[in-house]
C-alpha positions as CSV (number, residue, x, y, z in Angstrom):
1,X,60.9,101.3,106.9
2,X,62.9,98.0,106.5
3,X,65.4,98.0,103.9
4,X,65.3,94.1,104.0
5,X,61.1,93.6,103.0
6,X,61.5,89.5,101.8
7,X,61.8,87.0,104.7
8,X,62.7,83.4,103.6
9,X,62.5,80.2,106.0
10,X,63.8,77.4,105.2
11,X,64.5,73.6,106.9
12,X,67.6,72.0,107.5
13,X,68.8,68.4,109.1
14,X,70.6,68.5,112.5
15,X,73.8,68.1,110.8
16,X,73.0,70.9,108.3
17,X,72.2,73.4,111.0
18,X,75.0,72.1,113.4
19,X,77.8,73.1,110.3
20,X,75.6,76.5,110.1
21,X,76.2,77.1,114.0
22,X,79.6,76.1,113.8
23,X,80.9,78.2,110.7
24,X,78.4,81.4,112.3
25,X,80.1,81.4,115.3
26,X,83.9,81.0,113.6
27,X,82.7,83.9,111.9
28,X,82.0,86.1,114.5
29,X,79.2,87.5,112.5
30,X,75.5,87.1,113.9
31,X,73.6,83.8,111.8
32,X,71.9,86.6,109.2
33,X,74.9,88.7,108.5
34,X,76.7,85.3,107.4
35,X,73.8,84.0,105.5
36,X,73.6,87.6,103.6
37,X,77.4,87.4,102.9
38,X,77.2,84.0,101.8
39,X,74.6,84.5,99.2
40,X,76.6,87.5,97.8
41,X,79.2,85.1,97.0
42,X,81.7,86.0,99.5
43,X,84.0,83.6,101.4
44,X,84.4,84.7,105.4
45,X,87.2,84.6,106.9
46,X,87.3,83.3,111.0
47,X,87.2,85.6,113.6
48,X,91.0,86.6,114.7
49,X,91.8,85.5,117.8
50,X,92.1,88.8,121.0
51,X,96.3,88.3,120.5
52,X,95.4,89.5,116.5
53,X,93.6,93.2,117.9
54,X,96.6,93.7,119.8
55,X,99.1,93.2,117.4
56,X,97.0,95.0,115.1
57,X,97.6,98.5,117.6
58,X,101.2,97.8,117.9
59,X,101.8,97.9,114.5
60,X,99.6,100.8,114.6
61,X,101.5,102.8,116.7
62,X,104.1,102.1,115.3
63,X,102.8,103.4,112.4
64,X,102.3,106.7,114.3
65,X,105.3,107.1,115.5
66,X,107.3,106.7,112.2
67,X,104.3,109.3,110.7
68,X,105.3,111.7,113.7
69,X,109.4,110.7,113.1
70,X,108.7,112.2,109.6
71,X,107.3,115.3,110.5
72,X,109.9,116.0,112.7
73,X,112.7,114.5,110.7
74,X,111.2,117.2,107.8
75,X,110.6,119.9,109.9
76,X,114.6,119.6,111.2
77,X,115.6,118.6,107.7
78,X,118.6,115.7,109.4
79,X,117.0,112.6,107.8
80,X,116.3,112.3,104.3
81,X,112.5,112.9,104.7
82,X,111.4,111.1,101.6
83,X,113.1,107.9,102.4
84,X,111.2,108.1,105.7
85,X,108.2,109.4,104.0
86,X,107.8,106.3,102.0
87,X,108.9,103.7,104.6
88,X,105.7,105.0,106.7
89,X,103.3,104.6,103.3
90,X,104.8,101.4,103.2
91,X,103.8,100.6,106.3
92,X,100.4,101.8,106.2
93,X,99.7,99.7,103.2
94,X,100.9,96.7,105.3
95,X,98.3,97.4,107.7
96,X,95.4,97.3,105.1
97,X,96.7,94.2,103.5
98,X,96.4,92.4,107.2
99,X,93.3,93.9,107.5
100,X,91.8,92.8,104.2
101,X,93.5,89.4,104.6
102,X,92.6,88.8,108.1
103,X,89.2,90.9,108.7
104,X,87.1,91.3,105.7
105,X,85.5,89.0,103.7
106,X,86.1,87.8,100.2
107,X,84.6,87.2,96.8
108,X,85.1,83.5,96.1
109,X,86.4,82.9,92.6
């Protein structure tokens, strides 16, 4: 069964729906998903550009390789290991503040 059981259908002016199109496809999101979002009070953000996703895995594996620089670096005991150990969780939450900031959408004020 449908999780979503009420349809609603309503009429806009060719300007109205132009705007719509426009902001749907800066979105990236299909027409519905915006519209749901919208009405739940959230602001979207645009679409990121391709160059975003690839600096998105850079920083990513870099990520992995200062996690894997740890492990070693702890396992040989020749780096201070909790200096290292908290450069990488600051890294990490780097990466979820891009992603919030740039992917997901938020609540308007």
């Amino acid at each position: 069964m449908r999780k979503r059981s009420v349809q609603i259908l309503f009429r806009l002016t060719e300007d109205e729906a132009e705007y719509l199109h426009r902001m749907v496809k800066r979105s990236g999101r299909s027409r519905e998903a915006f519209l749901r979002t919208m009405v739940m009070g959230y602001r979207l953000c645009e679409n990121p550009d391709p160059e975003f996703y690839k600096i998105l895995r850079e920083l990513s594996a870099i990520g992995n390789r200062i996690d894997q620089l740890a492990a070693k670096a702890n396992a040989l005991d020749f780096v201070d290991a909790p200096m290292l150990r908290e450069e990488a969780e600051k890294w990490h939450r780097f990466q979820i503040d891009v992603r919030k900031r740039y992917l997901l959408p938020r609540k308007r004020p």
